[in-house]
C-alpha positions as CSV (number, residue, x, y, z in Angstrom):
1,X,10.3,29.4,11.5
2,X,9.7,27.9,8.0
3,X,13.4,25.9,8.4
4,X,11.6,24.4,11.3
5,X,8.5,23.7,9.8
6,X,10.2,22.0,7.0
7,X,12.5,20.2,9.0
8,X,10.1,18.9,11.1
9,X,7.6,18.0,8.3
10,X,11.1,15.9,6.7
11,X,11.4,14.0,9.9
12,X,7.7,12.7,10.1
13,X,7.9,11.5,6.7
14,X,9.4,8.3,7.7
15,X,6.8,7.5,10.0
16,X,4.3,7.9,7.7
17,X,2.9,3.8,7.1
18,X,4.3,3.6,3.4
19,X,0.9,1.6,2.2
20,X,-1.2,4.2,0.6
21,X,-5.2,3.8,1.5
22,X,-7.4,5.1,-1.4
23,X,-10.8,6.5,-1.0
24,X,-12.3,3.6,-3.4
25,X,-10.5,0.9,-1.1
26,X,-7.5,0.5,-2.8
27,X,-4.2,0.3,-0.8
28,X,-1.1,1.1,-3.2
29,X,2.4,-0.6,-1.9
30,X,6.1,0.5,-2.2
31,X,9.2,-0.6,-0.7
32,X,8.6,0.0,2.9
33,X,5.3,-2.0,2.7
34,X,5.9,-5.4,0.8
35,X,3.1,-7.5,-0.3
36,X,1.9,-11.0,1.8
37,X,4.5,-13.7,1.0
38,X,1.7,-15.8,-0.1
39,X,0.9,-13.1,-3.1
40,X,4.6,-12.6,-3.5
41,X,5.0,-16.4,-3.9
42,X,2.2,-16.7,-6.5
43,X,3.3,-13.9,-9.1
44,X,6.3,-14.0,-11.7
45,X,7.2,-10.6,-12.7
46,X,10.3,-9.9,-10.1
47,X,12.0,-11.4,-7.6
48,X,12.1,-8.2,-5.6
49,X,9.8,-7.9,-3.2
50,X,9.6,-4.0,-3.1
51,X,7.9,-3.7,-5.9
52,X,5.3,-1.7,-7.2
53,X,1.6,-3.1,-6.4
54,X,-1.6,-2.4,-5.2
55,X,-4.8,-4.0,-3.7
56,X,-8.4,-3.3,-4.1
57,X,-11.5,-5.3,-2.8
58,X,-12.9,-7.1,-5.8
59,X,-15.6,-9.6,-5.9
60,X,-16.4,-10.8,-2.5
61,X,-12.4,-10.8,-2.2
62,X,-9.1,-8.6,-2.9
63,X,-7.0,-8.4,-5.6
64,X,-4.0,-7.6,-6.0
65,X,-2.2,-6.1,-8.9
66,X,1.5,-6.3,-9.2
67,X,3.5,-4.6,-11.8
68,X,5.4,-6.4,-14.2
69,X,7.7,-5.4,-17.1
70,X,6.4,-3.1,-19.7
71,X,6.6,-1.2,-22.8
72,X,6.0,2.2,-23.8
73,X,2.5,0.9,-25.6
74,X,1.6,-1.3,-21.9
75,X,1.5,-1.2,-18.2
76,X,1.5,-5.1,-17.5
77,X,0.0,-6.5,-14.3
78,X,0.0,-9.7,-13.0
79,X,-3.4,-10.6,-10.8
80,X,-3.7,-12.4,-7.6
81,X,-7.1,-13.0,-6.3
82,X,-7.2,-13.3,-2.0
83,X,-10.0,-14.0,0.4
84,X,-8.8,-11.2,2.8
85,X,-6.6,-8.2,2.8
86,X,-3.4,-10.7,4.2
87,X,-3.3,-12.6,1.3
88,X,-5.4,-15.8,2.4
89,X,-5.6,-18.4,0.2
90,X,-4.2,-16.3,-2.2
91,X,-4.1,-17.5,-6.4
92,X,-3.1,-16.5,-9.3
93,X,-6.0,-15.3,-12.0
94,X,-5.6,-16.8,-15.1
95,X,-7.3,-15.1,-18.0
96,X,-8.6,-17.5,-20.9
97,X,-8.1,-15.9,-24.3
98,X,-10.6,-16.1,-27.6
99,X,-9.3,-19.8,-28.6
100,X,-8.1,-19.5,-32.5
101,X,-4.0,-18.9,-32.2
102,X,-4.8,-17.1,-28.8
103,X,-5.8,-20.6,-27.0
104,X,-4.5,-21.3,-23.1
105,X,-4.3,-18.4,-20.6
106,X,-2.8,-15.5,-19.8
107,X,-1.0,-14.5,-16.6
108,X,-0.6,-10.9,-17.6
109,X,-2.8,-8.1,-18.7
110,X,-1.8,-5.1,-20.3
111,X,-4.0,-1.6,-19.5
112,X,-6.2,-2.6,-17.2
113,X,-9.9,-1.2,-16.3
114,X,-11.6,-1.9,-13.3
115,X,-16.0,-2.6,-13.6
116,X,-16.1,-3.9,-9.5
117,X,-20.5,-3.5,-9.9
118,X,-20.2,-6.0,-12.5
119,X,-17.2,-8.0,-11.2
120,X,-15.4,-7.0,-14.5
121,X,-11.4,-6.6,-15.2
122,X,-11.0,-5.0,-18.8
123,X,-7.7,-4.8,-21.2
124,X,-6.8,-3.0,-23.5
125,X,-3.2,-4.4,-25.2
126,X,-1.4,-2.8,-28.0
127,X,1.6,-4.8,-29.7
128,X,3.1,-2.0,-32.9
129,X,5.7,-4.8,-33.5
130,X,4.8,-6.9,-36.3
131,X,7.4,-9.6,-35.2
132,X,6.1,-10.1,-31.8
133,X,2.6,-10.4,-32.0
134,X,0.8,-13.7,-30.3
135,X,-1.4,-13.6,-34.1
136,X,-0.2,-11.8,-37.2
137,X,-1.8,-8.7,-37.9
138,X,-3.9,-7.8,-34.9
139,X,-2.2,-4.6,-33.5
140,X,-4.6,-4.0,-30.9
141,X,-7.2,-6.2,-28.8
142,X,-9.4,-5.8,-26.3
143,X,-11.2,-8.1,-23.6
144,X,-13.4,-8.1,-20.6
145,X,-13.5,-11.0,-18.0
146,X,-16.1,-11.4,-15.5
147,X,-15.0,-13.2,-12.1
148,X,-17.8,-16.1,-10.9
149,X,-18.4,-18.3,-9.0
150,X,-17.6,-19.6,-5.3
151,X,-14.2,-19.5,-6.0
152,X,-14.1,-16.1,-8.4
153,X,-12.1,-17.1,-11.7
154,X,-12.1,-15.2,-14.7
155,X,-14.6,-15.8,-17.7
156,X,-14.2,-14.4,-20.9
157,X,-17.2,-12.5,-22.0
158,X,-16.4,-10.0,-24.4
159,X,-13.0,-10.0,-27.1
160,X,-12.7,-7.7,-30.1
161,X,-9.4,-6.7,-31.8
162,X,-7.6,-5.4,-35.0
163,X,-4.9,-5.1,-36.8
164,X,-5.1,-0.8,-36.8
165,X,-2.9,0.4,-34.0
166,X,-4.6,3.4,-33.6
167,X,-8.3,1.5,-32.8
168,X,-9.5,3.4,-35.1
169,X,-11.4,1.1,-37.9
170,X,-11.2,-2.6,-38.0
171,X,-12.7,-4.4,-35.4
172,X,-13.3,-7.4,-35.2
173,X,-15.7,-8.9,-32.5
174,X,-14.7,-12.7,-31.8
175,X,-16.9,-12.9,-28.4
176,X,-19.5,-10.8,-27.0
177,X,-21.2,-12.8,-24.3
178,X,-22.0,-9.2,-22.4
């Protein structure tokens, strides 16, 4: 009887919709369930569309957060922002950094933190190698962006960072807007 049951319970699995529903709203995706072409389109970390993403509703919109390469000190995500679950009039979020050396934006964010009553997307990015750093001797930084607007687009409102690894002493706070 037990062979049966777990025979049977094997040959359900595939019929299982791969897209994983969340209670807070967030849908996770694999390779049986690839994302909108129009999200797919819009994002630059991998040609293969079975990778790993996931989408959440997000000020008056969806999200959609799709892995890119990492480290052992990051999980990168690249952002698209969508006016429905399908990907409609999908676009890439483009996070402004503090100005200084860290001018322009950024298509990538490293340990993210999701604040969806305050329409807030956090990171937390840690780089140990002195030789790769965007700006000598800060180790570890921090921001917060708020989406506004019709059209929600990220606005920096909060940046602190330091050149401790650990975040343990050293902060500095370039921008607290909060």
């Amino acid at each position: 009887m037990l062979r049966l049951s777990v025979c049977l319970t094997i040959l359900l699995i595939p019929s299982v919709a791969a897209a994983i529903a969340m209670d807070d709203g967030t849908t996770l995706f694999d390779e049986e369930t690839p994302l909108p072409a129009t999200v797919m389109a819009l994002q630059g970390c991998s040609d293969d569309e079975n990778i790993f993403a996931s989408r959440r509703p997000f000020a008056g919109g969806f999200i959609f957060a799709i892995k890119c390469a990492s480290n052992n000190e990051n999980f990168n995500q690249t952002l698209v922002f969508a006016g429905d679950a399908q990907g409609k009039d999908a676009r890439l979020l483009l996070f402004p950094g503090p100005g200084g050396r860290r001018k322009g934006f950024e298509d990538v964010l490293s340990n993210i933190r999701w604040h969806p009553d305050k329409n807030e997307i956090c990171e937390l990015a840690v780089d140990s190698d002195p030789d790769s750093r965007p700006t000598p001797n800060v180790c570890r930084s921090e921001g917060r962006w708020r989406l506004e607007g019709e059209k929600p687009a990220p606005k920096l409102v909060f940046w602190r960072e330091t050149a401790d690894c650990d975040g343990k002493t050293g902060w500095a706070v370039l921008i607290d807007a909060r």
